[in-house]
C-alpha positions as CSV (number, residue, x, y, z in Angstrom):
1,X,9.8,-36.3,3.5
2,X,12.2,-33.8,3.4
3,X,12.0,-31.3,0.4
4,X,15.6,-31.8,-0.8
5,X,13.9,-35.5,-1.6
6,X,11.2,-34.4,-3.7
7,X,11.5,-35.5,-6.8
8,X,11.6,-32.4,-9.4
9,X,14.8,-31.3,-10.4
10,X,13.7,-27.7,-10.4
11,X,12.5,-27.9,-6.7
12,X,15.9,-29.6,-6.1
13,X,17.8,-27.0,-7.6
14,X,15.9,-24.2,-5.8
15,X,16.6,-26.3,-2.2
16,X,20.2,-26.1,-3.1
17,X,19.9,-22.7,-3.3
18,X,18.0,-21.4,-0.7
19,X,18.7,-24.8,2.0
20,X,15.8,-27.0,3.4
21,X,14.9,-24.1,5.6
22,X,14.3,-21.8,3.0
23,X,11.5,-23.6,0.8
24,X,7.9,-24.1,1.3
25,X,6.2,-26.5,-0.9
26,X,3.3,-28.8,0.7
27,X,-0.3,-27.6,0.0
28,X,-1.1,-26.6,3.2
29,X,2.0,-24.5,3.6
30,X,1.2,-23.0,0.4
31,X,-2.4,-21.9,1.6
32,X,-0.8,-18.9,3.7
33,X,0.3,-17.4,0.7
34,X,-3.0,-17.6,-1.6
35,X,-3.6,-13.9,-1.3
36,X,-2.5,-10.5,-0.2
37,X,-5.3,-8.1,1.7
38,X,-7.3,-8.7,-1.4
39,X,-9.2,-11.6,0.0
40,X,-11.6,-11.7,-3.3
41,X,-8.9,-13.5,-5.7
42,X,-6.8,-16.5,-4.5
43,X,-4.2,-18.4,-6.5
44,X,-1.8,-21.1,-4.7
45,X,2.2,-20.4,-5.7
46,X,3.8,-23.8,-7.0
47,X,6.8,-23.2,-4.6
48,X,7.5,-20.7,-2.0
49,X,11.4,-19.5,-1.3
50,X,12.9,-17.1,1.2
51,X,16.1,-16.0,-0.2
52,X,18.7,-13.8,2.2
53,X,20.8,-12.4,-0.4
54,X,20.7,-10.2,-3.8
55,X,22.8,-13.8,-5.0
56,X,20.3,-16.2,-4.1
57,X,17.5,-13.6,-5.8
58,X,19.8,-14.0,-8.7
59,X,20.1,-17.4,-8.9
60,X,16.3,-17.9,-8.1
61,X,15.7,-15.8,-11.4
62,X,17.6,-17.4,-13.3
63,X,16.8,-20.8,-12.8
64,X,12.8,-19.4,-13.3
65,X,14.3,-18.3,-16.8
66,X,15.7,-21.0,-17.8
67,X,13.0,-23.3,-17.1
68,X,10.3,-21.0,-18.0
69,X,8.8,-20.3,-14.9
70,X,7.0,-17.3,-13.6
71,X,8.2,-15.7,-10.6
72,X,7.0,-13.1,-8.4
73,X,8.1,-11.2,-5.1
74,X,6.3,-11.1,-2.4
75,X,7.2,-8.2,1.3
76,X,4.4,-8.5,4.2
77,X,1.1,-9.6,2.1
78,X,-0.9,-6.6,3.5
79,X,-1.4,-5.1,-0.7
80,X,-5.3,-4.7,-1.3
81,X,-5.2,-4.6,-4.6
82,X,-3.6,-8.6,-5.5
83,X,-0.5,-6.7,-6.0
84,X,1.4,-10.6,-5.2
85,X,-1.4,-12.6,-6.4
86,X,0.4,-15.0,-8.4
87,X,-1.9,-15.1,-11.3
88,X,0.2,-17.8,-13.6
89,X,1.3,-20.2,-10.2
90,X,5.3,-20.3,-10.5
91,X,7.7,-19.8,-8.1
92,X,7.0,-16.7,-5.2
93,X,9.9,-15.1,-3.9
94,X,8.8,-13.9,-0.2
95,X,11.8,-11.7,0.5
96,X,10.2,-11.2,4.6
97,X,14.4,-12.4,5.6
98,X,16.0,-9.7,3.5
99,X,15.0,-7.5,6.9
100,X,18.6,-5.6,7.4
101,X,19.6,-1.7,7.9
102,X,22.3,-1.8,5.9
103,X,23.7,1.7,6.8
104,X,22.4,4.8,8.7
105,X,23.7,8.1,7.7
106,X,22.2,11.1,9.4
107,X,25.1,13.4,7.8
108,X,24.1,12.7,4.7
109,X,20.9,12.1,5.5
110,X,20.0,8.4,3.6
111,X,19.6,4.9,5.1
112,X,20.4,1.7,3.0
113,X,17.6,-0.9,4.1
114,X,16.8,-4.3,2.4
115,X,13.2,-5.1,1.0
116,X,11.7,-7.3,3.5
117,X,12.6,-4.2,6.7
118,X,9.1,-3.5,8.3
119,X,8.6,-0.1,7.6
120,X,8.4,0.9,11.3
121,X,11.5,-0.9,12.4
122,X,13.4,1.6,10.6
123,X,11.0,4.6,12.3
124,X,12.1,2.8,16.0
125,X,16.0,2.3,14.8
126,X,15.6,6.7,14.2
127,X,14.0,7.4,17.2
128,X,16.7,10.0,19.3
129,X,18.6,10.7,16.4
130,X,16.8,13.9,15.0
131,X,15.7,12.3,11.9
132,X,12.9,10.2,10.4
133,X,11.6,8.1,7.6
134,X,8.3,10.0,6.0
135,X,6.4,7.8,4.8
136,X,4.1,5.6,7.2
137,X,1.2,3.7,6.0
138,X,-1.6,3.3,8.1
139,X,-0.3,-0.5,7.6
140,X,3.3,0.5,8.7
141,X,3.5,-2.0,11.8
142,X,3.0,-4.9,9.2
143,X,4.2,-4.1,5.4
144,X,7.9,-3.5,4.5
145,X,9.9,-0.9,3.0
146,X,10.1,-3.0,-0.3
147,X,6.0,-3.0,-0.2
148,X,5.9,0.5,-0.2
149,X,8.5,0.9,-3.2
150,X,6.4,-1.6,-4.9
151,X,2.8,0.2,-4.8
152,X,4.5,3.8,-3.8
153,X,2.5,3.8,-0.7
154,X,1.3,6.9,1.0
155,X,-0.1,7.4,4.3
156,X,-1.5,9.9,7.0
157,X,1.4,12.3,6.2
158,X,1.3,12.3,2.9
159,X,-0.4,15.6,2.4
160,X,2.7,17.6,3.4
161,X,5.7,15.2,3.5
162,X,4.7,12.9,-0.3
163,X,4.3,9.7,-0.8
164,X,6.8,6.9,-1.1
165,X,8.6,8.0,-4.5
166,X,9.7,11.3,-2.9
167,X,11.8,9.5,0.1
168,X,13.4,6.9,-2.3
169,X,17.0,8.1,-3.6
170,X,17.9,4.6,-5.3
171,X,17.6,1.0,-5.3
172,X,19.2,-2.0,-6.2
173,X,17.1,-4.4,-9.0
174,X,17.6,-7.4,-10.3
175,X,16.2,-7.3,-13.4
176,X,13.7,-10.3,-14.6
177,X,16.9,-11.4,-16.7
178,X,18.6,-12.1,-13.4
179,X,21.1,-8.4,-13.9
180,X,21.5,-6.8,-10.7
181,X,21.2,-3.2,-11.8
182,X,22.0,-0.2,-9.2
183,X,19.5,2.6,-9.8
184,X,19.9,6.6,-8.3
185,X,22.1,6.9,-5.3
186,X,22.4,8.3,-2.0
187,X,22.6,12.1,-3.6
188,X,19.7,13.6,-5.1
189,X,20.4,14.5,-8.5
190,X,21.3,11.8,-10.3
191,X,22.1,12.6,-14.2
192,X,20.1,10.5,-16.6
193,X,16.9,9.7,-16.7
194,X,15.2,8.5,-14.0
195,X,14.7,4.7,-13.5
196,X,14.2,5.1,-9.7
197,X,11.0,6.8,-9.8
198,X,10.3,4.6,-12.8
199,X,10.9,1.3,-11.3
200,X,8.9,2.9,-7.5
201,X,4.9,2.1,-8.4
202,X,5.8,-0.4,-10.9
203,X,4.7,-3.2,-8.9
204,X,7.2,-5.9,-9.3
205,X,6.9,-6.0,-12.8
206,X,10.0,-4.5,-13.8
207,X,12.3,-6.5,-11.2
208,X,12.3,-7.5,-7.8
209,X,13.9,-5.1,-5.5
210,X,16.8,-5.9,-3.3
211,X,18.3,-3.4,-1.8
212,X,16.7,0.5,-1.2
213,X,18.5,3.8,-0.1
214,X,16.0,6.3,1.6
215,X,15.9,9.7,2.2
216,X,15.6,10.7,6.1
217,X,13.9,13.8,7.2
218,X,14.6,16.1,10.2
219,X,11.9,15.5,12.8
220,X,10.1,18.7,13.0
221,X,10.7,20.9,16.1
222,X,6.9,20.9,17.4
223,X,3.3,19.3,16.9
224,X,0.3,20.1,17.4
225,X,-2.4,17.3,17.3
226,X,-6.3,17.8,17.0
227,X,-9.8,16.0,17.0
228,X,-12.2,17.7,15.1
229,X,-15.8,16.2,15.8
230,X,-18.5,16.7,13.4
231,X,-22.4,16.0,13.2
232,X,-21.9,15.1,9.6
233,X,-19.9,13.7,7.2
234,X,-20.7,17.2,4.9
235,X,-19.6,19.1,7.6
236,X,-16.5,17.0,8.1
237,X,-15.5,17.1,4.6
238,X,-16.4,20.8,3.8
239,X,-13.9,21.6,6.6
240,X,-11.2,20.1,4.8
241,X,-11.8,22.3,2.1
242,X,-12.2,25.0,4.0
243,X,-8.4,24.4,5.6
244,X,-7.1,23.9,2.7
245,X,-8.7,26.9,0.9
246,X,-7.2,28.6,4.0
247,X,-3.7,28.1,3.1
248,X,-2.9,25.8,5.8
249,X,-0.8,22.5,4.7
250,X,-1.3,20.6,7.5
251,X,1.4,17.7,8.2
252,X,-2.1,15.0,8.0
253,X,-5.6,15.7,7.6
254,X,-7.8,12.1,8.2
255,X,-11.0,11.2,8.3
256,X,-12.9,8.5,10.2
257,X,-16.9,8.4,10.2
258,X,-19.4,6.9,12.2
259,X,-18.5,3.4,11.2
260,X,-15.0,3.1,12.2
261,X,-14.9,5.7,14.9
262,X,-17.4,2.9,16.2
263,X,-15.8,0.2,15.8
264,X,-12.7,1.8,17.6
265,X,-14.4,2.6,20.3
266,X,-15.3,-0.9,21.1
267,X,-11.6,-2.2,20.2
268,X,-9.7,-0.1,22.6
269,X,-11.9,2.4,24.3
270,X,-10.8,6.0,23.1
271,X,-13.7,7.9,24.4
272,X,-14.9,8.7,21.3
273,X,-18.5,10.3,20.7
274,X,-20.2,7.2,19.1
275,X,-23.1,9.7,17.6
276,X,-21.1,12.1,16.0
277,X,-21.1,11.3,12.1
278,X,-17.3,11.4,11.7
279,X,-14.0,12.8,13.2
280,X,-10.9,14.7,11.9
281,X,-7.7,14.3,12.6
282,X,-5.8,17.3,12.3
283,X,-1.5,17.6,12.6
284,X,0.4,20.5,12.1
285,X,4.0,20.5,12.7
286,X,6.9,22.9,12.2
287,X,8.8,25.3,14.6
288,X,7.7,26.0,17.9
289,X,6.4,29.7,16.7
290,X,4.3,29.0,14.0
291,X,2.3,25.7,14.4
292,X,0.3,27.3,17.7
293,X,-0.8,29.9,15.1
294,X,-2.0,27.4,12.7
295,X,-3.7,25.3,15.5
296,X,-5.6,28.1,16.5
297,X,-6.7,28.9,12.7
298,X,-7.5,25.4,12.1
299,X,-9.6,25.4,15.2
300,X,-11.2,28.3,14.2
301,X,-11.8,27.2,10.9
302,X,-13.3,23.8,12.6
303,X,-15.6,25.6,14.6
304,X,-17.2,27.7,11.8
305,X,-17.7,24.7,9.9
306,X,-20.1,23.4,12.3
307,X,-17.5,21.4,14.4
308,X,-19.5,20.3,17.9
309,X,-16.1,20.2,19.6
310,X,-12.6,20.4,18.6
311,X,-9.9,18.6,21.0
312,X,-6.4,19.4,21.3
313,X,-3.3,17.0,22.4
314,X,-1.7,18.8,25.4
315,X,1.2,16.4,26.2
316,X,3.2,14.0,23.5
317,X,0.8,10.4,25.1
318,X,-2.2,12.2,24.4
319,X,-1.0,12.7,20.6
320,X,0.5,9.1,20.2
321,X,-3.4,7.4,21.4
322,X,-4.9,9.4,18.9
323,X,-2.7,8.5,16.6
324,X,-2.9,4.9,17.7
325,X,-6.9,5.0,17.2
326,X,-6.3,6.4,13.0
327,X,-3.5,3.5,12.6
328,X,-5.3,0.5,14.1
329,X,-8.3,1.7,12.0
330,X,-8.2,-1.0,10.1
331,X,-7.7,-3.7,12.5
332,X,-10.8,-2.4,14.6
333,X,-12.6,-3.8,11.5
334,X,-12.7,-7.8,12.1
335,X,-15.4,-6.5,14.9
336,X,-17.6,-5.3,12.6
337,X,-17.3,-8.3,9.5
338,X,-15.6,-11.8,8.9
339,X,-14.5,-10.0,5.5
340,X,-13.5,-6.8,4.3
341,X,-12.8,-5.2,0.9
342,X,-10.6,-1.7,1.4
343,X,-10.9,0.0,-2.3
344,X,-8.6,2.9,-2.7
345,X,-10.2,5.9,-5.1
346,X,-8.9,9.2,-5.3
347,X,-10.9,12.4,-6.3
348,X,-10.2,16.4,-6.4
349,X,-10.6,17.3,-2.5
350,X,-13.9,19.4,-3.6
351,X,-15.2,16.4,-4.6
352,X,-15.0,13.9,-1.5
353,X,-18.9,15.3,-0.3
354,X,-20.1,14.3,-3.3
355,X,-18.6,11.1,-3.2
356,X,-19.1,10.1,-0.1
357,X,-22.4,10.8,-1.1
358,X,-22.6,8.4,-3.5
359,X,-20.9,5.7,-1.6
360,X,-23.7,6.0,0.9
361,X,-26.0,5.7,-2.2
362,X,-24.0,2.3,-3.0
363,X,-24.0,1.1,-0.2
364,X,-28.0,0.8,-0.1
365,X,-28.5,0.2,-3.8
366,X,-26.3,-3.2,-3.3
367,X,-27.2,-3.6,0.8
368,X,-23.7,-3.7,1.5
369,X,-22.5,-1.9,4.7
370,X,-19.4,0.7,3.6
371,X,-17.7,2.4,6.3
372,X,-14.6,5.3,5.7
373,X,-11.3,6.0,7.1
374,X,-8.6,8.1,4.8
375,X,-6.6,10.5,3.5
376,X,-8.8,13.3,3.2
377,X,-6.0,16.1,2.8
378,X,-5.5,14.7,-0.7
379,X,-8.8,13.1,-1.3
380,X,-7.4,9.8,-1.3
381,X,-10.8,7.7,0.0
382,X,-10.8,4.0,1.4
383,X,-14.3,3.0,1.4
384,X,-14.5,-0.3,3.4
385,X,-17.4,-2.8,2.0
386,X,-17.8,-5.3,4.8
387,X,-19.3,-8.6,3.8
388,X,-18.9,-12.5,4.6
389,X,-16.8,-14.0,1.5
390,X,-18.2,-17.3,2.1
391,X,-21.2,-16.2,0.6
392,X,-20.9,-16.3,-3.0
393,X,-24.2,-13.2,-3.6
394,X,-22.1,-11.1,-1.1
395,X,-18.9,-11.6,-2.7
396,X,-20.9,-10.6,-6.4
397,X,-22.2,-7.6,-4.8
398,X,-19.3,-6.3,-3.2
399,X,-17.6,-6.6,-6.7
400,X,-20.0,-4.5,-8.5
401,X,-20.8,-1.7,-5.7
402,X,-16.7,-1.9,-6.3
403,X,-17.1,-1.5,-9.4
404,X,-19.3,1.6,-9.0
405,X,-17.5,3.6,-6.5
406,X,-14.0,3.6,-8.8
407,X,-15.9,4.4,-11.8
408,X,-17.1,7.4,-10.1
409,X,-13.6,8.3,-8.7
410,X,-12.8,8.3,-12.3
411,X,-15.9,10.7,-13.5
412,X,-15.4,13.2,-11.0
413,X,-11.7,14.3,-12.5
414,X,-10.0,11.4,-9.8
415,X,-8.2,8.1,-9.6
416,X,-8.6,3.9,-9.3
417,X,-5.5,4.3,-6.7
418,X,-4.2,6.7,-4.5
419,X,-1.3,4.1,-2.8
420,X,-2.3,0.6,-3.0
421,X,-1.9,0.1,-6.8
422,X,-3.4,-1.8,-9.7
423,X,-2.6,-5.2,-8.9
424,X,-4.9,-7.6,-10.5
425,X,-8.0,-6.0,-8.8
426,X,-8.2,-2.7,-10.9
427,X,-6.5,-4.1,-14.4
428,X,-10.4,-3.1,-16.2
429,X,-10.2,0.5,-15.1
430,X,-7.0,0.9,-17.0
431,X,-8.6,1.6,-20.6
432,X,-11.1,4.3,-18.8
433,X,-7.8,6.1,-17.3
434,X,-5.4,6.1,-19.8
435,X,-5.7,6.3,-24.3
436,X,-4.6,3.3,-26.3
437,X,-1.3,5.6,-27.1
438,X,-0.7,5.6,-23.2
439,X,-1.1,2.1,-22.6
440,X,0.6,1.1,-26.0
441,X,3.9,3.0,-24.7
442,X,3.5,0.9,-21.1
443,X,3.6,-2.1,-22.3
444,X,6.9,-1.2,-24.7
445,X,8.3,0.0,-21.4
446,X,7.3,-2.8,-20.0
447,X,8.5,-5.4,-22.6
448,X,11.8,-3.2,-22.7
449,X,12.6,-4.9,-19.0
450,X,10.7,-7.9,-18.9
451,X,10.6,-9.1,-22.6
452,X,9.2,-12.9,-21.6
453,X,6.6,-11.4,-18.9
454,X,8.0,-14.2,-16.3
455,X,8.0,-11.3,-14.1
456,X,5.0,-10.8,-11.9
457,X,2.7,-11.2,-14.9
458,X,-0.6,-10.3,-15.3
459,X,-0.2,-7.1,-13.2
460,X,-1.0,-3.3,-13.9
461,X,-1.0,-3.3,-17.7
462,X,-4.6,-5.5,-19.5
463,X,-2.7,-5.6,-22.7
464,X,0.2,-7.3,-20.7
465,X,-2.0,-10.1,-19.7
466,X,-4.8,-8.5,-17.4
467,X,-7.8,-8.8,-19.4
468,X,-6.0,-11.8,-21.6
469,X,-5.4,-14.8,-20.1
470,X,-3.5,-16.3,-23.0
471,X,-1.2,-13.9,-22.5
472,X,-0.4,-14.7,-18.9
473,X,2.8,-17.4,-18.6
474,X,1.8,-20.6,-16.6
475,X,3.8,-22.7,-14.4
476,X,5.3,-25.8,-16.0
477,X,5.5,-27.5,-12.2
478,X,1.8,-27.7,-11.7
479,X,1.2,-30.5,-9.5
480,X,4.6,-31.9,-9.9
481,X,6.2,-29.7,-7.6
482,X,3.3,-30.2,-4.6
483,X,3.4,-33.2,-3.5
């Protein structure tokens, strides 16, 4: 049966809009899209569409407003916090064909890209010309541009470059009313007040994305790429410090322990010390005369702090493998466990030896194994609890030694989210982070652009509908629409 013969009009309508080709509707077909990287929480959307244009997004919208259905966009799935969990059912909007550069211009120094780019298409279409896009997620093979201006992703560079926010110049939204609103532009000071960095972070729940302009960055003139190796995790983390206290910004400062540095080793082979308890990986970049001073402090610096070796990138190969080993990180993992959940804390860099600490701690207490690969130039930590979610007591356990790191994040001066967002995962943290005042004026911004909440609902905000189910809009398809 095709789907333009199902029998609900709704489904009917959206056929017409996006054609046959464009609609996903069976169960099974629906399955793929239960979750994002937040394995821990599935929902099933009603209907799946992939629309091409801003005009089909429109018309999608307002079809969902009329009939009272909630919609909600969805890039590459790889958000670990349920960012496009679709808590109410409804219709997803999986905007993965929306994949165009739009326009390159290096004078001006801006790229137009549509939502559903993969972030590192756009780094390959720059490659030559001079220029860059800054912000690359460890993730940035998979998730899209429109992913990152959703949950204002970070990454490796972060440290000295920024996260997403400080790259985006403007965007085109439609708005959950189904207005197609241009925010910012391709200059940097835009009079007014400004919606672009408003609408960056907000997680879909202001309007779905369809267009963004970026700022590009000159590629810096030279690198110089390290591997600091360390006994301990103290010693790894108290170098960081030590760096930084130095007044060294380097371009990325990660960490990897035991764990992962593991678990790379067996993946691809790196010839990395499997007994040392974790690794830095240290990037400084510039002009040619400065960043050999900086490598030499920094391995100075390294080797005071108790490094047992520090290893330097002599040719541009030897930088991109150890670059490769930090991105594919996270796909070493699926050697190690069936399941993973990547929690996303952020604390004042002083802190991270005391919280790694305490994740050790957690990981006994609740005898679930916890291994670390992140951000440590801006103490942005991704603790990975590794467990089996077909088994209910692991899934519990995993939940609460959760639980336990974030609230610690949040009582040593820190964060719930450093670049992954709020999503549905971290909704209860949000009365601990912020006063009733803070959350009161959220949620009138919030009703301000999405007055019926048919817009990604029961995201970021408990008073929107986190910790309230009866506040969350349900789809009136149900089963109607799957058959």
């Amino acid at each position: 049966m095709t789907v333009a013969a199902l029998a609900h009009p709704f489904v009917t309508r959206l056929t017409e809009i996006v054609g046959e080709d464009g609609i996903l509707i069976r169960p099974d077909e629906l399955l793929v899209y239960e979750c994002d990287g937040y394995v821990v929480e599935k929902k099933c959307p009603d209907v799946v569409v992939f629309p091409t244009t801003t005009e089909q997004v429109v018309e999608i919208v307002k079809l969902c407003n009329v009939e009272k259905v909630p919609f909600i966009p969805r890039g590459a799935g790889t958000s670990l916090a349920g960012g496009c969990l679709p808590v109410g059912g409804g219709v997803m909007l999986a905007l993965t064909r929306m994949k165009r550069i739009l326009e390159i211009n290096l004078r001006d120094r801006y790229a137009v890209v549509e939502p559903g780019l993969v972030n590192v298409h756009l780094t390959n279409a720059l490659k030559g010309s001079g220029y860059h896009y800054a912000p690359d997620p460890s993730s940035q093979g998979a998730c899209t541009i429109g992913g990152n201006f959703a949950t204002n992703s970070g990454g490796p560079h972060t440290l000295k470059y920024g996260v997403t926010v400080n790259h985006v110049l403007g965007a085109e939204v439609v708005f959950p009313d189904g207005e197609v609103v241009q925010l910012g532009g391709p200059t940097e000071d835009v009079p007014g007040f400004d919606l672009t960095g408003l609408f960056v972070g907000s997680e879909g729940t202001l309007g779905i994305c369809t267009k963004v302009i970026v700022k590009l960055t000159r590629d810096p003139a030279a690198y110089r790429t390290m591997l600091g190796v360390f006994e301990t995790v103290d010693d790894a983390t108290q170098t960081i410090s030590n760096i930084i206290g130095a007044g060294i910004v380097p371009a990325a400062l990660e960490m990897m322990d035991q764990g992962i540095v593991s678990a790379l080793e067996q993946a691809f082979h790196f010839g990395f010390p499997l007994d040392a308890g974790a690794v830095l990986l240290i990037e400084v970049d510039g002009l040619e005369v400065g960043v050999d001073e900086d490598a030499q402090k920094i391995i100075r610096i390294c080797n005071e702090s108790g490094a047992r070796e520090v290893r330097q990138a002599n040719t541009p190969k030897e930088r991109q493998l150890l670059w490769k080993c930090r991105k594919q990180a996270f796909g070493a993992i699926g050697r190690l466990s069936p399941s993973y959940c990547t929690q996303d804390g952020v604390v004042p860099r002083t802190k991270l030896p005391e919280i790694l600490r305490f994740i050790i701690d957690i990981s006994q207490k609740y005898d679930i194994r916890i291994v670390n690969v992140f951000h440590a130039g801006d103490g942005n930590i991704h603790p990975i609890l590794l467990f089996d979610e077909r088994d209910t007591a692991q899934v519990h356990r995993v939940m609460e030694a959760s639980d336990e790191i974030l609230n610690k994040c949040i009582d040593l001066g820190g964060s719930v989210t450093g670049e992954h967002g709020i999503g549905v995962e971290k909704i209860s943290f949000m009365n601990r982070l912020f006063t009733a005042d803070d959350l009161a004026v959220m949620q009138t911004l919030h009703d301000t652009f999405n007055p019926h909440n048919l817009c990604s609902p029961g995201k970021m905000l408990p008073t929107s509908a986190g910790c309230g189910n009866e506040h969350i809009p349900r789809s009136p398809l149900g089963k109607r629409a799957a058959v």
